[in-house]
Every structure is written in structure tokens, then in C-alpha cells.
Backbone and ligand atoms as CSV (ligand in chain L), in Angstrom:
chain,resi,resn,atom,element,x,y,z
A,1,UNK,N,N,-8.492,-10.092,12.884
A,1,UNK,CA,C,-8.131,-10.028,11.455
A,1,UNK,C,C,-7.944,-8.579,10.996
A,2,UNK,N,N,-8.675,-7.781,11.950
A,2,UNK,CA,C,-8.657,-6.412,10.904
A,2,UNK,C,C,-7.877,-5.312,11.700
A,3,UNK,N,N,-7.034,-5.788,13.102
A,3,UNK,CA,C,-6.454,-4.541,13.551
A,3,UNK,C,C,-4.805,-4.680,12.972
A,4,UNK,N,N,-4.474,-3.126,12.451
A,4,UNK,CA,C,-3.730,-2.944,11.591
A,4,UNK,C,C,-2.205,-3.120,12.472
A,5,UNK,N,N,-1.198,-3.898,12.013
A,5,UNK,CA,C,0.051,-4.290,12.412
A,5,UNK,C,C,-0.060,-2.569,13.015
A,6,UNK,N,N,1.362,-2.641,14.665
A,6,UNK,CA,C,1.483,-1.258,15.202
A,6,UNK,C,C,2.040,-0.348,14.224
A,7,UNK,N,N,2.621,-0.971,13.072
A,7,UNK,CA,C,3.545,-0.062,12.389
A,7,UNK,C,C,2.735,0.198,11.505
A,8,UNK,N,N,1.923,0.363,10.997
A,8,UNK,CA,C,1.026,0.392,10.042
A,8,UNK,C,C,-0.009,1.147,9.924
A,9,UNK,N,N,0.134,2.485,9.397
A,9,UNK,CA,C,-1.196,3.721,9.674
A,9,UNK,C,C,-1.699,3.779,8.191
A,10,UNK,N,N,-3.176,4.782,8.761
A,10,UNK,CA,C,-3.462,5.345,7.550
A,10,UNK,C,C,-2.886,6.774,7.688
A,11,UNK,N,N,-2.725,7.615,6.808
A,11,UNK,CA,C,-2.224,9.091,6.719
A,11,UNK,C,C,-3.263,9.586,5.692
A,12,UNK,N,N,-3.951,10.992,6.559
A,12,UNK,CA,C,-4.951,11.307,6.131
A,12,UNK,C,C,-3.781,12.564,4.953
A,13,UNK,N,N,-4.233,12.948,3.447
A,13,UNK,CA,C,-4.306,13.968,3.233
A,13,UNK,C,C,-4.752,15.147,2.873
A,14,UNK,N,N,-3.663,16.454,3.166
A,14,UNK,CA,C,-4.724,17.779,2.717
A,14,UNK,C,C,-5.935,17.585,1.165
A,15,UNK,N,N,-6.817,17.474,1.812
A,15,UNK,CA,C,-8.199,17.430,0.687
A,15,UNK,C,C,-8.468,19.363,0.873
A,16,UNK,N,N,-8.387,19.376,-0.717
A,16,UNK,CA,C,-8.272,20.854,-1.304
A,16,UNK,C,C,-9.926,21.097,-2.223
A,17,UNK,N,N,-10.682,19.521,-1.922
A,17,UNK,CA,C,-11.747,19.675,-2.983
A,17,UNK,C,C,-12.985,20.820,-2.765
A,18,UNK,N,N,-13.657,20.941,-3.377
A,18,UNK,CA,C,-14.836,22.413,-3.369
A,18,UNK,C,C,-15.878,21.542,-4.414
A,19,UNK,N,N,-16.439,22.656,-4.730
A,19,UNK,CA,C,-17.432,22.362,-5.408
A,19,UNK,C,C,-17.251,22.317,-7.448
A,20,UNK,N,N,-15.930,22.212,-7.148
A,20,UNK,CA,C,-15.792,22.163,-8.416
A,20,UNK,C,C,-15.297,20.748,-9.046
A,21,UNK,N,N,-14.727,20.146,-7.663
A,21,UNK,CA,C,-14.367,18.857,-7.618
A,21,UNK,C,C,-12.893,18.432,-6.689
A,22,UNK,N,N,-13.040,17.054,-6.745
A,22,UNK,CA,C,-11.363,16.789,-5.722
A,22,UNK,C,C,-10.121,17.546,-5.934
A,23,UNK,N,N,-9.647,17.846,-4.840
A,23,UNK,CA,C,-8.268,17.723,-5.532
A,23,UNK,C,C,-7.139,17.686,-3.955
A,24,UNK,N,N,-6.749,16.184,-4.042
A,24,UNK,CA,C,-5.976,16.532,-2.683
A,24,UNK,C,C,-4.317,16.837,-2.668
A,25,UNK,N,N,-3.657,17.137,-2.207
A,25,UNK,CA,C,-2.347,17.474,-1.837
A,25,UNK,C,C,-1.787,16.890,-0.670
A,26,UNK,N,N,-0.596,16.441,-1.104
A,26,UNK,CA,C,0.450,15.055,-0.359
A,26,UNK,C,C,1.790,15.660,-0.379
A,27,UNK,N,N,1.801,16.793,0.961
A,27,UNK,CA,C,3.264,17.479,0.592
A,27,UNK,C,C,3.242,17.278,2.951
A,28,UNK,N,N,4.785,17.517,3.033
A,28,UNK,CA,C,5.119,17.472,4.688
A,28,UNK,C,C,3.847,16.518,5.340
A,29,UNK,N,N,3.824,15.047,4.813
A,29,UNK,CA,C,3.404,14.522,5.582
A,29,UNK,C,C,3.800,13.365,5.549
A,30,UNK,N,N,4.564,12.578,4.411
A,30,UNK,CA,C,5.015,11.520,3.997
A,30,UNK,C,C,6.343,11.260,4.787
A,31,UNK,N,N,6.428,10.094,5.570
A,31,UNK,CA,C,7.595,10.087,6.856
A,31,UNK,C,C,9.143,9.587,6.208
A,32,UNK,N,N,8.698,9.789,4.787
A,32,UNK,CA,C,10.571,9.234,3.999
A,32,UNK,C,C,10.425,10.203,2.679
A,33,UNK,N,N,11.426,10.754,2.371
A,33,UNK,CA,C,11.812,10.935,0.908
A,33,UNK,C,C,11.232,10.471,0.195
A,34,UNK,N,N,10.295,10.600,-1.133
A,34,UNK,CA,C,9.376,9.725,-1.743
A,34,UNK,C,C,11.081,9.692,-3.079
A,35,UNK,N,N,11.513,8.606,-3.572
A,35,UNK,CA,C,12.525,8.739,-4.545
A,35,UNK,C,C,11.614,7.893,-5.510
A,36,UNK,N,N,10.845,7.338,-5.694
A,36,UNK,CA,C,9.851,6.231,-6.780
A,36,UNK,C,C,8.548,6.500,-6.445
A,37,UNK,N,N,7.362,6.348,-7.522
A,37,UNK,CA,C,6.328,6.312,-7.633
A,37,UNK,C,C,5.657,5.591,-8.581
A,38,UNK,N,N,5.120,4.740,-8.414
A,38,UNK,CA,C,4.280,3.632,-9.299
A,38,UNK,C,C,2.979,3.431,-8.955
A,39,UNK,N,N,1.925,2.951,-10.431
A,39,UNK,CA,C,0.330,2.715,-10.101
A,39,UNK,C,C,0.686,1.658,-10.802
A,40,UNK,N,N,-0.734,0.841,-10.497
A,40,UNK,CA,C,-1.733,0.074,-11.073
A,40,UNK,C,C,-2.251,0.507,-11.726
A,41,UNK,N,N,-2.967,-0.046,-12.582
A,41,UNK,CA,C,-4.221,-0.011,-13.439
A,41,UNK,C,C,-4.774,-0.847,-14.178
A,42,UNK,N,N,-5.609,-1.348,-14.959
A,42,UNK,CA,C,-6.303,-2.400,-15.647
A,42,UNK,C,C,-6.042,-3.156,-15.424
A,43,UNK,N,N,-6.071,-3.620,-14.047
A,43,UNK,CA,C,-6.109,-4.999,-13.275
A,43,UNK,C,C,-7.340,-5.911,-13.217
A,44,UNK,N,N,-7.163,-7.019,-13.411
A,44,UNK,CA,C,-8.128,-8.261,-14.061
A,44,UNK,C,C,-8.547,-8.305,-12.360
A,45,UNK,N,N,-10.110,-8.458,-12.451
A,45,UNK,CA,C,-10.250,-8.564,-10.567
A,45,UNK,C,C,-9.886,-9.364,-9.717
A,46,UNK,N,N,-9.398,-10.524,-10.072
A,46,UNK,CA,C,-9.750,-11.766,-9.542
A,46,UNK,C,C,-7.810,-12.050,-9.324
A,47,UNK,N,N,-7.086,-10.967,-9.596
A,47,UNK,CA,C,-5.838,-10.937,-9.738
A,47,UNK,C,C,-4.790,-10.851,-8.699
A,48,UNK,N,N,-4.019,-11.542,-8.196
A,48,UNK,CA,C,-3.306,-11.589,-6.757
A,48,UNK,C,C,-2.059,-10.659,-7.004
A,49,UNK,N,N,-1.875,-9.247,-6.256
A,49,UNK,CA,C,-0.597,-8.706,-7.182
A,49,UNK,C,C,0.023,-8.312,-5.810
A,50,UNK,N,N,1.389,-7.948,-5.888
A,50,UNK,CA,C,1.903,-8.350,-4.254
A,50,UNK,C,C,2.855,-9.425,-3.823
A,51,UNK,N,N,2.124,-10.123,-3.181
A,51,UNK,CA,C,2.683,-11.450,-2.855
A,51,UNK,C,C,4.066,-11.051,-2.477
A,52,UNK,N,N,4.775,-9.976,-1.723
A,52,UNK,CA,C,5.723,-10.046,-1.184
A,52,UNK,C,C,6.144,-8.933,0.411
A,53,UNK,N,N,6.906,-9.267,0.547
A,53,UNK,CA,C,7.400,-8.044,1.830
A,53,UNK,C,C,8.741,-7.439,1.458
A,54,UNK,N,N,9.144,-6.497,2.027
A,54,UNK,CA,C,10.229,-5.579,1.905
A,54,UNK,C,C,11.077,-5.813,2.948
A,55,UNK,N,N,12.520,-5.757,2.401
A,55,UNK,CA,C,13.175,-5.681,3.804
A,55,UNK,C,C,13.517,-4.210,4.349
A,56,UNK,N,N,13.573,-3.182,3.568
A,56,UNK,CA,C,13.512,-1.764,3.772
A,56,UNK,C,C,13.161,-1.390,3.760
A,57,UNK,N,N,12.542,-1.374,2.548
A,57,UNK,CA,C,11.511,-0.224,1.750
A,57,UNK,C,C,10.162,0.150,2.339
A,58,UNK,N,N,9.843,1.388,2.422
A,58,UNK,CA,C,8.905,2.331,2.921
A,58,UNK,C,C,7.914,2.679,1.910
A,59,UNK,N,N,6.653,2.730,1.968
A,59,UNK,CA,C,5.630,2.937,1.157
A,59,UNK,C,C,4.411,3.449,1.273
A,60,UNK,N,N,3.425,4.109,0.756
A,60,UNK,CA,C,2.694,4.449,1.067
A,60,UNK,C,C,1.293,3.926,-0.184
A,61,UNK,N,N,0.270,2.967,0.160
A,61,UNK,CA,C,-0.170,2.465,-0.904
A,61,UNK,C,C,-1.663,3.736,-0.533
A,62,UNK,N,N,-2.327,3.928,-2.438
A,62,UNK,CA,C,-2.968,5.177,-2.446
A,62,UNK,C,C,-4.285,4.613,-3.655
A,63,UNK,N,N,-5.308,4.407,-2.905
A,63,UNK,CA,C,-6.669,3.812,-4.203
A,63,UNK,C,C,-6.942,5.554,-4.529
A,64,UNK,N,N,-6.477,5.737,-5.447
A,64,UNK,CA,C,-6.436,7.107,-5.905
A,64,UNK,C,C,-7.965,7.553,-6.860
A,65,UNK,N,N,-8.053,6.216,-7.052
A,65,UNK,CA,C,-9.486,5.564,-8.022
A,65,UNK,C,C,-9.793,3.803,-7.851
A,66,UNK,N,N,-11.411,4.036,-7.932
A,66,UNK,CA,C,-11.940,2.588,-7.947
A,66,UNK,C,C,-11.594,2.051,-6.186
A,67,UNK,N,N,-11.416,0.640,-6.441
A,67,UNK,CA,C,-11.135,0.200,-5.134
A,67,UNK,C,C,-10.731,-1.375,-5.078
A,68,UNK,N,N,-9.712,-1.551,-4.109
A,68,UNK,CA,C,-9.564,-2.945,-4.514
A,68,UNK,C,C,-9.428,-3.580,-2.702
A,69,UNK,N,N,-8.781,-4.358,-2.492
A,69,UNK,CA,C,-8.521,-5.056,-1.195
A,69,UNK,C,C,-6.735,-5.418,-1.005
A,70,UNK,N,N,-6.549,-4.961,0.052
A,70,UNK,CA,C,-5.628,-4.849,0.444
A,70,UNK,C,C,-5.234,-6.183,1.913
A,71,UNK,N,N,-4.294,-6.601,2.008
A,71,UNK,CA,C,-4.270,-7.712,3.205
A,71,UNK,C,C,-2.902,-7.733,3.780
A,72,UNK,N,N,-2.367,-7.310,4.670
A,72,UNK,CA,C,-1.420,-6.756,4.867
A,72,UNK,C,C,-0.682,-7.788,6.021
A,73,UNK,N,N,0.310,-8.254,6.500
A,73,UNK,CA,C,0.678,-9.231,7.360
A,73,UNK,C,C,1.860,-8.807,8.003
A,74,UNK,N,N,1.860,-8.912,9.733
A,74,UNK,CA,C,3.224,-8.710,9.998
A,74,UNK,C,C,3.682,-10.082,10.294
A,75,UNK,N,N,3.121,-11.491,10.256
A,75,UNK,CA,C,4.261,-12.355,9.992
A,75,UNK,C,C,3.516,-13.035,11.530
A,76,UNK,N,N,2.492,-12.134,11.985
A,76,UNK,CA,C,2.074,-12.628,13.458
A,76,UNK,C,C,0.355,-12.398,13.319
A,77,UNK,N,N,0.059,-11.196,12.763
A,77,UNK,CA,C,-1.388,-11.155,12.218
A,77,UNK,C,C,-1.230,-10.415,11.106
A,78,UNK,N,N,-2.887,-10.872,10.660
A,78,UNK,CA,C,-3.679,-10.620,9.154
A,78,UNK,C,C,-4.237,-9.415,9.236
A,79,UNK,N,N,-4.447,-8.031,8.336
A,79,UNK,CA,C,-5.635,-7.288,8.202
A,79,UNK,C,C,-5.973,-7.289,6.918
A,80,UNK,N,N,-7.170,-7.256,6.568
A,80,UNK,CA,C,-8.195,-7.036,5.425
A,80,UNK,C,C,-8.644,-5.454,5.306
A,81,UNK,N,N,-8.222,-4.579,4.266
A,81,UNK,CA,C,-8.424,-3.398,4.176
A,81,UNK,C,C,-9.243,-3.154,2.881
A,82,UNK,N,N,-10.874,-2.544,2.784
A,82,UNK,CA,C,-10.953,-2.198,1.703
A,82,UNK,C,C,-10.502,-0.911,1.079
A,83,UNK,N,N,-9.563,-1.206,0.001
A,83,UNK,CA,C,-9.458,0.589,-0.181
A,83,UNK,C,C,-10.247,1.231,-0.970
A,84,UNK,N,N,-10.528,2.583,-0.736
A,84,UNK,CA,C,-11.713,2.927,-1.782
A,84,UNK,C,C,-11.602,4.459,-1.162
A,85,UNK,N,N,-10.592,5.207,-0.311
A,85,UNK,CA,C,-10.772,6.637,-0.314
A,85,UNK,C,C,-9.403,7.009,-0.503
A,86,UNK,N,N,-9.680,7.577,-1.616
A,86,UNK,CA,C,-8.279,8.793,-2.437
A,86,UNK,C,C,-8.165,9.827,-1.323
A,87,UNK,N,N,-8.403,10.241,-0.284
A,87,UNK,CA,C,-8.161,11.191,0.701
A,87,UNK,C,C,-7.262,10.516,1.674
A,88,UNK,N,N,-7.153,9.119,1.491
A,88,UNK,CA,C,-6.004,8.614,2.309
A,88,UNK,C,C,-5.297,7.781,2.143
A,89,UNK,N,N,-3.806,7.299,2.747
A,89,UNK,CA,C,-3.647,6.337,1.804
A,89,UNK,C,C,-2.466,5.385,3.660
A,90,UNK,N,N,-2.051,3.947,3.213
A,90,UNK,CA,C,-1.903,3.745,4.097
A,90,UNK,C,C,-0.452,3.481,4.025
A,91,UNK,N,N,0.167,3.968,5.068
A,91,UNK,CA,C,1.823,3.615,5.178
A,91,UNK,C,C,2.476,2.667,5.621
A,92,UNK,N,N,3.100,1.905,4.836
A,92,UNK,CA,C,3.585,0.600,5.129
A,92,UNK,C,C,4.819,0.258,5.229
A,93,UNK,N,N,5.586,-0.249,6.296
A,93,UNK,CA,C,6.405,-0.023,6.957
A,93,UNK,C,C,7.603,-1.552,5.962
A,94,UNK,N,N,8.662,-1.361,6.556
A,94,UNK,CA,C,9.589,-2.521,6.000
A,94,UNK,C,C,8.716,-3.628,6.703
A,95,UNK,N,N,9.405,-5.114,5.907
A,95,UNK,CA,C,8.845,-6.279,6.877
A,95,UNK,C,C,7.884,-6.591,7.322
A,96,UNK,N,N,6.843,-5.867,5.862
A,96,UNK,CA,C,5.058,-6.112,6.141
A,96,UNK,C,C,4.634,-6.807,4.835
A,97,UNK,N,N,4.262,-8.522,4.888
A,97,UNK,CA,C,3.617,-8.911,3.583
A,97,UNK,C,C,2.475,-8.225,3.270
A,98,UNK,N,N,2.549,-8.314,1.404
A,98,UNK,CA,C,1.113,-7.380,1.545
A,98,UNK,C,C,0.944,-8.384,0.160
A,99,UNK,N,N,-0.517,-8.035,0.307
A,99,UNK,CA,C,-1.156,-8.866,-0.901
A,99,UNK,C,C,-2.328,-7.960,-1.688
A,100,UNK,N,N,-2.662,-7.613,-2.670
A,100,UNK,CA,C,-3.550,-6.609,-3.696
A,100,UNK,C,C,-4.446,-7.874,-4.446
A,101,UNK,N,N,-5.783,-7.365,-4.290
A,101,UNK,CA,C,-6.728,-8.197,-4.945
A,101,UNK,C,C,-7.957,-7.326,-5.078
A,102,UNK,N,N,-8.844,-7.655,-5.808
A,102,UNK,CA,C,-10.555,-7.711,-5.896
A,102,UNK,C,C,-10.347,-6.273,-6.217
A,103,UNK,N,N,-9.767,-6.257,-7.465
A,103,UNK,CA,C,-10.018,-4.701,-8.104
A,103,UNK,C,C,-10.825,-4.330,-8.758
A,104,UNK,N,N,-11.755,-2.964,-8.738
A,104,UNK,CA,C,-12.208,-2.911,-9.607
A,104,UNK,C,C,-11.908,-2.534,-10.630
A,105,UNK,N,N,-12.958,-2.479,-12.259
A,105,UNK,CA,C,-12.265,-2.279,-13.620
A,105,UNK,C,C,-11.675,-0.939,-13.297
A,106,UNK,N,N,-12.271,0.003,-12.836
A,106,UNK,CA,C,-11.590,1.499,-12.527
A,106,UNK,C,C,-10.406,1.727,-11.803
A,107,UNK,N,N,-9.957,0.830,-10.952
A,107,UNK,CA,C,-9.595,1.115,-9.962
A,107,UNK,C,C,-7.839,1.215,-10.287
A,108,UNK,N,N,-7.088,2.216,-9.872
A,108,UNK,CA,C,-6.007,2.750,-9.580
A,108,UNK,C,C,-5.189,2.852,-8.177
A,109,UNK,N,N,-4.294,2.480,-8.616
A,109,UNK,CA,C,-3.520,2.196,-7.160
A,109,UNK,C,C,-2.280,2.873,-7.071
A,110,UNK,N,N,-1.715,3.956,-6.423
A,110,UNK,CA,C,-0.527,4.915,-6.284
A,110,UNK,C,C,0.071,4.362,-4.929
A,111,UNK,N,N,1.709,4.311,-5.528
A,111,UNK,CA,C,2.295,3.854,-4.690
A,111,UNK,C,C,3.766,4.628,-4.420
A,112,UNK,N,N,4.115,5.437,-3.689
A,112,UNK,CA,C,4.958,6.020,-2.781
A,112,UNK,C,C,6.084,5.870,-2.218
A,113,UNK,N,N,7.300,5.600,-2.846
A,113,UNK,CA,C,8.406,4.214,-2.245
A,113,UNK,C,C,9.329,5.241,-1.977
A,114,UNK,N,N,9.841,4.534,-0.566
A,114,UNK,CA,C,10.878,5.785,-0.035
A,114,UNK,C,C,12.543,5.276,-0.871
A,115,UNK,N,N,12.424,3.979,-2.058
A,115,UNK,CA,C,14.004,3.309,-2.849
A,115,UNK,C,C,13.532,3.314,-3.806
A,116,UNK,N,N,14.424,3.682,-4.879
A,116,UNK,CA,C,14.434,3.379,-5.996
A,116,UNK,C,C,14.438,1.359,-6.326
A,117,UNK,N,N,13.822,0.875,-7.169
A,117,UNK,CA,C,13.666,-0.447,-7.338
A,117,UNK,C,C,14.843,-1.389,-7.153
A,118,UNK,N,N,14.606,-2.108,-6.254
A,118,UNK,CA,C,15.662,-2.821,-5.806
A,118,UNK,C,C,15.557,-4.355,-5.728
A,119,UNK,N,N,15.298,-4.974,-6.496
A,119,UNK,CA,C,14.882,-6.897,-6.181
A,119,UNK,C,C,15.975,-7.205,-5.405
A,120,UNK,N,N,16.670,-6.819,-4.604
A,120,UNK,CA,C,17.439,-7.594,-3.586
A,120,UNK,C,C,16.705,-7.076,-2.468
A,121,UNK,N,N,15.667,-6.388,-2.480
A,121,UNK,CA,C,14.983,-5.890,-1.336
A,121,UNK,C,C,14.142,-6.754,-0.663
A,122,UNK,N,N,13.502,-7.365,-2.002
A,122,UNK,CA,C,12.273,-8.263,-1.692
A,122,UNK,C,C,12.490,-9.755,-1.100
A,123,UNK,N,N,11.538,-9.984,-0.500
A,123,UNK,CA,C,11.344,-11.280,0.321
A,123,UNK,C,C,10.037,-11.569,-0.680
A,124,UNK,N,N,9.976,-12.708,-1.685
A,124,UNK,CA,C,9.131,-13.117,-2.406
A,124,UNK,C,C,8.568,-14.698,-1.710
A,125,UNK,N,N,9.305,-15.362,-0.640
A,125,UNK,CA,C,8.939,-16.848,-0.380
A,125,UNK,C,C,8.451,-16.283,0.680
A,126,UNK,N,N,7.151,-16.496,1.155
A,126,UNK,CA,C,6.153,-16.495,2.268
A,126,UNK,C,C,6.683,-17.368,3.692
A,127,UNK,N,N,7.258,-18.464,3.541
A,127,UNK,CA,C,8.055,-19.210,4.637
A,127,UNK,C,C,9.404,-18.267,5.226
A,128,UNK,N,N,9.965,-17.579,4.066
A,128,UNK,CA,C,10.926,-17.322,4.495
A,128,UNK,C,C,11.071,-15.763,5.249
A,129,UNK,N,N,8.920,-15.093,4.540
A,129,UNK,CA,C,9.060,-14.020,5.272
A,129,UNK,C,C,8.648,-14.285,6.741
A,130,UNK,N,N,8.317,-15.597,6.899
A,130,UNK,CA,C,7.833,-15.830,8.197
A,130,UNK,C,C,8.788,-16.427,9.284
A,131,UNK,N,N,10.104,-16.964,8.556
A,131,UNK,CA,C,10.856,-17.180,9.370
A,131,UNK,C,C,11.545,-15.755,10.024
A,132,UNK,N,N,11.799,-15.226,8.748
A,132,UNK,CA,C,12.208,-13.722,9.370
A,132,UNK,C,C,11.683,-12.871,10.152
A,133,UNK,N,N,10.490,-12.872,10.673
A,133,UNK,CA,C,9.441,-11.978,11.748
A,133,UNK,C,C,9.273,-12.898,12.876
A,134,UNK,N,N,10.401,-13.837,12.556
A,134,UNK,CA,C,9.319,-15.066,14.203
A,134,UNK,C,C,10.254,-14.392,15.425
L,1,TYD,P1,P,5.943,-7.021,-9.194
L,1,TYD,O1,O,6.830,-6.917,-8.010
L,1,TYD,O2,O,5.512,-8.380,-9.612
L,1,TYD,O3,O,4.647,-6.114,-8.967
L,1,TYD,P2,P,3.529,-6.238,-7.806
L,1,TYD,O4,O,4.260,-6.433,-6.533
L,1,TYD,O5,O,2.808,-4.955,-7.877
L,1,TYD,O6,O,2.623,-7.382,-8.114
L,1,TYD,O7,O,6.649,-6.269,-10.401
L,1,TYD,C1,C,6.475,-6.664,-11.745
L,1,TYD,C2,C,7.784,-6.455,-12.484
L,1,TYD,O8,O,8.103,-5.075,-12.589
L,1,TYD,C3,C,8.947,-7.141,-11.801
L,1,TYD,O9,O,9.785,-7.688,-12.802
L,1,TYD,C4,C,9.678,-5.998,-11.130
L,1,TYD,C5,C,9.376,-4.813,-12.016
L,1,TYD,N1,N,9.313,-3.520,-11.327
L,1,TYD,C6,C,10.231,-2.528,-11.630
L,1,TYD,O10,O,11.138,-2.726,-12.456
L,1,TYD,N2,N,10.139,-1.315,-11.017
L,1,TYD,C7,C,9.163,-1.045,-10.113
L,1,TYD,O11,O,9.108,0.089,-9.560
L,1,TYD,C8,C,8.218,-2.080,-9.789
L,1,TYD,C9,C,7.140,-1.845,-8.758
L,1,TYD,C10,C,8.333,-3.295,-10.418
């Protein structure tokens, strides 16, 4: 359940924090053009957000704050990720279902997209992302 599809890393970044407090930096390490960036926030916990796969699109999901659960699918296996460290975040490849849940009230989620928003991108029917990976 928990080993991460091959395409599927975490990417550690430069952590700049001291004693004064965090502060990390996300520059020459991101493997696409970042052209979009979107969070979460005041997500109800119990809330399923996700529920789809990409047919292109490149991403990098980032618990920047708080922490929620992450479940990621290549269509052949499951992983269960808790997220909860802003020092890393995980890169997610085209043609990976992913599913967002069990947030906390704090919790913030940064997200990294190598396209500008595209709904012809998405694969929203679960059968049909599974016919497509068989
Ligand atoms: P949705 O795909 O349901 O979000 P999530 O996958 O995080 O649960 O997106 C909600 C709505 O917002 C949907 O109508 C598409 C739109 N949207 C944009 O217009 N631009 C964006 O960058 C994103 C992520 C969503």
C-alpha cells in the first residue's frame, strides 16, 4: 500500500531556516516550468478533494502548513502519504489518481502545475482512469 508509484518522488527543498524561524526555497529543482500555482485552505476534514488524474499535467503537491493525507494511484497500486513536512513536497507525474483528505483546520496545501488550467486534461471517472493505465 505504501510504496510510492516509480514515477512518483518526494523532492527535498533548500531549508534556509535558523533560529529565527523557517524559511525554505524552491528554485533549480522543480523538473517542469512551474506556469500555475494553487493552495488549499479551510478544508472541512472529513472532505474528499481530488478525485482525479491528469493526462499531462505535472505537479508538485506541498503541506506547506498543518497536514492532511494524500493517496495517490497508478491504476496498479495504492499509497497512503501523510503530509505534514513543508521541507518537502511530492512530485506527481501525469496519469497518477490522487485523492486529498483528513485535513487539518490549519492545514495548507501548495500546488505546483507545470499547465495552466485545462479541464480537457482531467480524467474525472475512476473506471475510465483505470481503463487507461491497464
Ligand atoms: P477541483 O478540480 O474540483 O479541485 P480539487 O481537485 O482540488 O478538488 O476544482 C474546483 C473548481 O475550480 C473546478 O471548477 C475547476 C476550477 N479550477 C480552476 O479554474 N483553476 C485551477 O487552477 C484549479 C485547480 C481549479
Amino acid at each position: 500500500m505504501n510504496t510510492l508509484p516509480k514515477t512518483c518522488r518526494f523532492i527535498e527543498f533548500q531549508d534556509l531556516s535558523d533560529q529565527r524561524g523557517g524559511l525554505i526555497s524552491i528554485e533549480k529543482i522543480v523538473p517542469f516550468e512551474i506556469k500555475r500555482l494553487y493552495y488549499l485552505f479551510n478544508q472541512n476534514k472529513d472532505i474528499l478533494r481530488g478525485r482525479h488524474a491528469h493526462k499531462n499535467l505535472e505537479q508538485i503537491i506541498i503541506p506547506i502548513h498543518g497536514s492532511f493525507d494524500l493517496i495517490i494511484d497508478d491504476g496498479k497500486h495504492k499509497s497512503s502519504l501523510v503530509m505534514n513536512n513543508p521541507k518537502q513536497g511530492l512530485y506527481v507525474c501525469p496519469m497518477i489518481w490522487r485523492d486529498l483528505t483528513n485535513f487539518s483546520s490549519d492545514a495548507v496545501c501548495l500546488v505546483l502545475a507545470s499547465q495552466c488550467y485545462d479541464e480537457a486534461d482531467y480524467i474525472r471517472n475512476y473506471e475510465e482512469f483505470l481503463y487507461a493505465t491497464q
